[in-house]
N, C-alpha and C positions, 0 to 999 in steps of 0.2 A: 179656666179661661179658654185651652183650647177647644173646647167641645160645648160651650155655652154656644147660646141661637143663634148668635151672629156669625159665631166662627163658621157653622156647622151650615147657616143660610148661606155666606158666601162660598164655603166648599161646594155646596151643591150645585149655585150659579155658574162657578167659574167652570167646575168642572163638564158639565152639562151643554154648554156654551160650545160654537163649532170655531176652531183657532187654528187651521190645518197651514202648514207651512207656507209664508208669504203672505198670507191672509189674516193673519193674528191679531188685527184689529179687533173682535169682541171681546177676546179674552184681557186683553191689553187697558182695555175700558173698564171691565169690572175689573182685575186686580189694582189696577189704579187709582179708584174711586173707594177701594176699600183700604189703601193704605195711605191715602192723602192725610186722615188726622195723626196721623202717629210719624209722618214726615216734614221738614222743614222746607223743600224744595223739590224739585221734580224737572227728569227733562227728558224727549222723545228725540232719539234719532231717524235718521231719511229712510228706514226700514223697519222702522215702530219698535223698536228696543227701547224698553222703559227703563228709569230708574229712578228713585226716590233719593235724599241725601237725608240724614240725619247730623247735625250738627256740620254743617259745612262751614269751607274755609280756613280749615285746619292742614299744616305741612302735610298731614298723613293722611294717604289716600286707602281705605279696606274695603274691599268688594262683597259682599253675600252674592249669589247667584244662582240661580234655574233659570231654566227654557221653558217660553209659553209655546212653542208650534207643536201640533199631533202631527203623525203622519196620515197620509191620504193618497186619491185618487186625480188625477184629470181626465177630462173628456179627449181622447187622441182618433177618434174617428166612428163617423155616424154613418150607418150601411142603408142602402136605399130601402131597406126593408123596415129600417127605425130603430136598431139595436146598436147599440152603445159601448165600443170598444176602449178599453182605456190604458194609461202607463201610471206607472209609481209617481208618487209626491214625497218621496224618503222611503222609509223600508216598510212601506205593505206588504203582509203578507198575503200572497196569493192563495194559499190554500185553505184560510177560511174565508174566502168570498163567496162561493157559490152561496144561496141561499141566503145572504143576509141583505136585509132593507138598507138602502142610501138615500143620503139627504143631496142634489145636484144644486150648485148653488149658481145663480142666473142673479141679472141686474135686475128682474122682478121677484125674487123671491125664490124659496127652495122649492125644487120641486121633487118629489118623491118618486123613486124608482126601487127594485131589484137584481139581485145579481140571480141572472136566470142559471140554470144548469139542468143537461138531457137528467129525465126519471133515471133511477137505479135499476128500469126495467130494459130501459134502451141502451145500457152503456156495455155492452155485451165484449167492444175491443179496448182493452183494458189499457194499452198506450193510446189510445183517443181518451180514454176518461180523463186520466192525466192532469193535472190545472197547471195550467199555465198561465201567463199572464195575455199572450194575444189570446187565447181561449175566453177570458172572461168577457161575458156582455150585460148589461144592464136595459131591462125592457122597463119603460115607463110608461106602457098602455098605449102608444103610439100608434098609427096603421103604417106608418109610411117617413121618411127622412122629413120631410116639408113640417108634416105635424111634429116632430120634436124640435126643430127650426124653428118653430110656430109657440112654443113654449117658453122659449129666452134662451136653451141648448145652443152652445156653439162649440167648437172645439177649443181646450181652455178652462173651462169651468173646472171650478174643483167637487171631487163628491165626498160624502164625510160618513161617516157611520151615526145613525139617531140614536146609539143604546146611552142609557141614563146610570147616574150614581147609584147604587147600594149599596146599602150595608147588611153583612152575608154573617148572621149568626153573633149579631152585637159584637164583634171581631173584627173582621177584614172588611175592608172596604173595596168594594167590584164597580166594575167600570173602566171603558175607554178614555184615552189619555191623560193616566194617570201618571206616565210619563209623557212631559214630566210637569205638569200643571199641580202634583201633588207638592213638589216642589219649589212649586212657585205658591203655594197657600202656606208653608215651612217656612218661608224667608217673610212672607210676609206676619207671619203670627208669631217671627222675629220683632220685627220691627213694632208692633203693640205692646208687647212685653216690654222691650225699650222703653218706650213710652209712658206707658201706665206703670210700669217700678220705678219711673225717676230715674234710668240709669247716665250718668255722668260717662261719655268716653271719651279717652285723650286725642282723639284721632276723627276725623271724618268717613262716616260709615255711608257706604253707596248702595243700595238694596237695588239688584239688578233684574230684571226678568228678559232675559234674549231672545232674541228670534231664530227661526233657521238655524237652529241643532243638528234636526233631523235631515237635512243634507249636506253637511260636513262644516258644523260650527261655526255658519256664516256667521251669526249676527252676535256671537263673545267676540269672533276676531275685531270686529267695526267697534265695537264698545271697551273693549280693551287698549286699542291704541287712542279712544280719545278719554275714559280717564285715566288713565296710566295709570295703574293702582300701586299702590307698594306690597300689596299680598292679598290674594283670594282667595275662601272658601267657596265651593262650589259644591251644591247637591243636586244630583240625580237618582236617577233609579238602579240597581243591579239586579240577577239573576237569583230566586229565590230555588237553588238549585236540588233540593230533598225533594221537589216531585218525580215520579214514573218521567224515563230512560231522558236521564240525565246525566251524566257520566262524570263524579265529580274528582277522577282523576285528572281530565280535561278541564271542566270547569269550576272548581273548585269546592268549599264548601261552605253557601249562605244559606239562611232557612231565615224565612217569616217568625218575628214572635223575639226574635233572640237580639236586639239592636242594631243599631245601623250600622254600615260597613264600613270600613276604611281600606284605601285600598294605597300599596305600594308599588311605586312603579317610578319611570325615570321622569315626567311630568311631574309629580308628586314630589314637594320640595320636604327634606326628613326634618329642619329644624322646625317648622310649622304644624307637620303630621306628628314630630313628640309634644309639641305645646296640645293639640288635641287629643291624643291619647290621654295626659296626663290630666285635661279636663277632664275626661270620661271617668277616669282613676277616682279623681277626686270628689267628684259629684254622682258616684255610685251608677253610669250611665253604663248598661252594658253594651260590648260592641265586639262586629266579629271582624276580621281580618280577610284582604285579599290580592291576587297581585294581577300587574297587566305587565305582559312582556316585555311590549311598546309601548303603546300610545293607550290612553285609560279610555279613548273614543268618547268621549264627554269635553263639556266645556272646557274641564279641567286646561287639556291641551292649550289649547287657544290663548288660554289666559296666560301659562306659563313658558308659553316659547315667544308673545308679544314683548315690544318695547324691547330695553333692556335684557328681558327673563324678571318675570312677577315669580313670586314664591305662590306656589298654587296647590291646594290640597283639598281630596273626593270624600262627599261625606254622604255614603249613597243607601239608599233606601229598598232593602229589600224588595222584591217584586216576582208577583207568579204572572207567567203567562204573557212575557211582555210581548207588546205589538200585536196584541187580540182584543175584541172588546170588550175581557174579560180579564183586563188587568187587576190583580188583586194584595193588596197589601195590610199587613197589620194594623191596629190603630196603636199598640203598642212602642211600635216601628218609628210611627209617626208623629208620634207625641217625644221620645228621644233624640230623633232629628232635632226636631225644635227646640231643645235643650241642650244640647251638644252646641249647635252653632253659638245659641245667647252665649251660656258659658264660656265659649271656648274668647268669643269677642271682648268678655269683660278679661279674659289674660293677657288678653294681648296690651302691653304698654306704650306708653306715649313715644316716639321713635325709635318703636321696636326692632331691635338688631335681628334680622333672620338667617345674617349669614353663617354657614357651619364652622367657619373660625376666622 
């Protein structure tokens, strides 16, 4: 089921689709529309945070969650010469801008530009080559300021990367923002599974997709104090760290291929993370281990210092190359995900006690 045409049509939709932080109305449309049969209800907050209910009006409130926003670009200043200076939308990385195509998105429509950068012939002072971020410009064929004014360009606009889904060697699957959109197609092929096995839970299950992640967990905070859950699962992506200079005394040790992560840290509530482990145990999922000193910088957070204190626990999804548009991930990976979380929801019991004693 997860990899039949449907799944596989809307992965490619959703992912494909430009949903750059504050803007996430497309992506929000198509994961919407694709899990409307497999839900009972549905509701949109004032900042486009979706979520689906299964079985509602039950004492107990249980969260699924990912974030739909990519990160991105804004237009922050247009030079009378018609080049295109810009600031961060979340954590762009600047130093692979040069040379890659942008999509500029206007109240008419996209309109296509480059991230220009001097030849390798001219960059002779090697602190001028440097990238930085006032360094980057964007030419979109312009002569002049007026003519990109003249386009729908104003300061504001957001610009987004065009590269598209692949799949790299019937394996991994490539492509931009797959953090964390791959994780909103995981929760939702939750929720069909549900659906189509009949499954009975004691509890009311929230399928959430947030907004604004990618600059400091806006839209779990907003969503978290209005369903006040009794316990969230939350998946993101991690750091698939066996690539060239990686350093995994610093960053630990994840690899693509070997299941999803689980990660220990003080957000991370332990009577929840052993009910998932011991899912994993039981249903032969394998999975690898990791820790956050702080803060796991994921929804996770968010959810677990709201209301009360939600019991809240990271169920994250290997990744290479994150915040490039060559984010790459297992299908292995990803198919585990979505089985970890099913299972782990059908443990969970009808006024499930999470506290450690």
């Amino acid at each position: 089921m997860i990899w039949d045409n449907q799944s596989i049509e809307f992965l490619h939709k959703y992912l494909n689709n430009a949903s750059p932080t504050g803007r996430e109305v497309a992506g929000q449309k198509i994961w919407l529309d694709y899990i409307k049969p497999y839900i009972d209800e549905y509701e949109l907050d004032n900042y486009g945070t979706v979520y689906g209910v299964i079985n509602p009006g039950k004492e107990q409130r249980i969260v699924i969650e990912a974030h739909a926003d990519e990160i991105s670009w804004f237009v922050n200043y247009i030079s009378k010469e018609g080049f295109i200076y810009v600031v961060r939308n979340g954590g762009s990385d600047q130093d692979i801008a040069p040379g890659k195509r942008v999509n500029i998105h206007t109240a008419n429509g996209e309109v296509r530009g480059v991230f220009g950068w001097p030849a390798i012939h001219t960059r002779k002072d090697k602190s001028a080559a440097k990238v930085e971020v006032n360094k980057l410009f964007i030419d979109v064929g312009a002569k002049d300021k007026d003519e990109v004014l003249a386009m729908g360009i104003h300061v504001g606009c957001i610009i987004t990367y065009p590269d598209q889904l692949e799949l790299l060697n019937d394996t991994y699957y490539v492509g931009r923002a797959l953090d964390n959109r791959m994780g909103g197609f995981c929760i939702a092929q939750v929720a069909r599974m549900m659906k189509e096995n009949k499954i009975e839970l004691p509890y009311s299950l929230y399928i959430v997709n947030a907004v604004q992640e990618e600059i400091g967990l806006r839209g779990a905070q907003m969503i978290a104090e209005r369903i006040k859950p009794h316990a969230a699962i939350i998946t993101d992506v991690t750091h698939d760290t066996s690539t060239p200079m990686i350093d995994n005394k610093v960053h630990g040790e994840v690899k693509c291929g070997l299941g999803p992560a689980l990660t220990y840290g003080p957000a991370v509530q332990y009577t929840l993370l052993d009910l998932i482990i011991k899912t994993a145990k039981d249903n032969d999922i394998s999975i690898q281990r990791e820790a956050a000193s702080r803060s796991t910088g994921t929804d996770t957070d968010a959810f677990a210092y709201s209301n009360d204190g939600v019991p809240s626990a990271l169920i994250s999804l290997p990744l290479r190359y994150m915040h490039t548009t060559v984010e790459t991930a297992h299908k292995s990976d990803i198919e585990n995900v979505i089985h970890l979380i099913y299972h782990s929801l059908q443990n969970i019991e009808a006024q499930h006690n999470f506290k450690y004693f």
